[in-house]
C-alpha positions as CSV (number, residue, x, y, z in Angstrom):
1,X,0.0,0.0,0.0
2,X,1.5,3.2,-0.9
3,X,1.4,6.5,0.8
4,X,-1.7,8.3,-0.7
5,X,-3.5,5.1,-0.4
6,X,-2.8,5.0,3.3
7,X,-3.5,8.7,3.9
8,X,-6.6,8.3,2.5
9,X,-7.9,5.3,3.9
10,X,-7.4,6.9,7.4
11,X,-9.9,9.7,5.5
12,X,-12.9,6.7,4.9
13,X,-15.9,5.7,7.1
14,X,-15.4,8.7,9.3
15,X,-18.6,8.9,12.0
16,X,-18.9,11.6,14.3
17,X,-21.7,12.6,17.2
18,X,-22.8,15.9,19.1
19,X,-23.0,16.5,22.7
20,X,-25.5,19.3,23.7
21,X,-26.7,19.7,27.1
22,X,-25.6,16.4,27.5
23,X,-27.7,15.0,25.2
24,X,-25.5,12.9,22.5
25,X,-27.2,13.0,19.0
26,X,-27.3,9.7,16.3
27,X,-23.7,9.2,14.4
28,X,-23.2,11.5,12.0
29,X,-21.2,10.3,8.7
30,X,-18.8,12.8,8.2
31,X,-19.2,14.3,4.4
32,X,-15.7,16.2,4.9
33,X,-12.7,14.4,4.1
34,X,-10.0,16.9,6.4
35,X,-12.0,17.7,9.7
36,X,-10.9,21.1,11.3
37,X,-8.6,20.1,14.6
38,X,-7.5,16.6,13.3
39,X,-3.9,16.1,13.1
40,X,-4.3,15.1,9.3
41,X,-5.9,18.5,8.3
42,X,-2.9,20.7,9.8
43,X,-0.3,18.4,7.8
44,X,-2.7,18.9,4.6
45,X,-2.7,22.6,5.1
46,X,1.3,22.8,5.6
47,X,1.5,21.2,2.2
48,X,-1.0,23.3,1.2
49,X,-0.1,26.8,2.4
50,X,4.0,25.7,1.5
51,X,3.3,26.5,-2.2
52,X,1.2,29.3,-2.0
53,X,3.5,31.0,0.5
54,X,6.4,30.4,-2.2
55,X,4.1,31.8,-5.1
56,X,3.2,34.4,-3.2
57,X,7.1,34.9,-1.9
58,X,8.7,35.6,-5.9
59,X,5.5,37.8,-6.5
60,X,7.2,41.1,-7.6
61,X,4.4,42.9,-6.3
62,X,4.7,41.6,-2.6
63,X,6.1,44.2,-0.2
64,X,9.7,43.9,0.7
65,X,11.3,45.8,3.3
66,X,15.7,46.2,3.1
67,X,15.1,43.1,0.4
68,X,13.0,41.0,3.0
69,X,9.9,39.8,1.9
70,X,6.7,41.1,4.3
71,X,4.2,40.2,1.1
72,X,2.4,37.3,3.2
73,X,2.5,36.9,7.0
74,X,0.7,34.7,8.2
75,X,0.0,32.9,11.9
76,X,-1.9,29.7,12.0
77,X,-4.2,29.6,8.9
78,X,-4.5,33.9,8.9
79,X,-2.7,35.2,5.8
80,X,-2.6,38.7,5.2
81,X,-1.3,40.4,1.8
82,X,0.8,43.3,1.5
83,X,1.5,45.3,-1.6
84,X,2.0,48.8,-2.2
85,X,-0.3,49.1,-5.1
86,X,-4.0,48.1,-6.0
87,X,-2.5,46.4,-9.3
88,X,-0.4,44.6,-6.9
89,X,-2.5,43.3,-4.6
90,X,-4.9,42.0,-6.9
91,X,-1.8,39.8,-8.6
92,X,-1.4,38.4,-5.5
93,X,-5.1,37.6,-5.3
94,X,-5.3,36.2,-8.2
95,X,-2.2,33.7,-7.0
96,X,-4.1,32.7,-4.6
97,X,-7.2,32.2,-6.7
98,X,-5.2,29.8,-9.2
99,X,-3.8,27.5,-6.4
């Protein structure tokens, strides 16, 4: 079994229930393949967020300070964009659209 096949498999049959007023509802199949707060979806979004980052990084519109880039920070899954034009800053949108 290779890789992708084992990553995935730990994505199948997935059943989930709620707790409210502790009342626990029927299991729930989950539709979403990548549940927010599963180890899986953080390793999904670092491969993820790796390449846009780098896109974003050799954008020549990005802001860069003494020849540092400062185009994208970001802290967990926030991202903000920095340019110092409008032209700019919808190049960098539209990276991010096309990833």
């Amino acid at each position: 079994m290779n890789f992708t096949k084992i990553i995935f498999s730990l994505l199948e049959n997935i059943y989930s229930f709620v707790k409210s007023d502790g009342i626990y509802s029927d299991w729930l199949e989950i539709q979403k393949k990548a549940q927010q707060g599963q180890c899986l979806s953080a390793f999904f979004y670092v491969i993820y967020i790796t390449s846009l980052l780098e896109k974003l990084d050799v954008n020549k519109y990005g802001l860069k300070i003494n020849g540092s880039s400062f185009a994208c920070p970001t802290v967990t899954d926030d991202m903000m964009l920095f340019s110092l034009s409008p032209v700019g800053l919808q190049s960098m949108l539209d990276t991010c659209h096309k990833i």
